[in-house]
C-alpha positions, 0 to 999 in steps of 0.5 A: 678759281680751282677749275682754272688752277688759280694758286696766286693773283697779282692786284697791281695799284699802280694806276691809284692815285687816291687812297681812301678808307673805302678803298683801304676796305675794298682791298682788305675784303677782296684779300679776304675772299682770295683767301677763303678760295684758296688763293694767295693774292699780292699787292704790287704798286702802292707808291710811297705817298699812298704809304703814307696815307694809308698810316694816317689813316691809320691802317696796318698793311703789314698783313697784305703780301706787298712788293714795290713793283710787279 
């Protein structure tokens, strides 16, 4: 990603109408590889409901760069 300059990556989920464990865990690792090249990724989309779910399942979000919309 640096040949290309990359800095930020904005993952829109706004097409997710499941959330799941597996996805909760795809989501953590592709943050984490991000990272690791130097790029600041930010999760736009994730809809109120999913919100919930994802606290029944009980994950923390709280360390993701999150926004309501793009």
């Amino acid at each position: 990603m640096k040949e290309q300059s990359i800095h930020c990556l904005i993952i829109d989920f706004s097409g997710l109408y499941a959330l799941d464990t597996m996805v909760i865990d795809h989501l953590f690792k592709i943050n984490d590889v991000l990272g690791l090249l130097g790029v600041r990724s930010i999760i736009t989309g994730i809809r109120p409901v999913l919100a919930q779910v994802a606290i029944r399942l009980g994950v923390d979000l709280s360390s993701l760069q999150t926004f309501a919309t793009v």
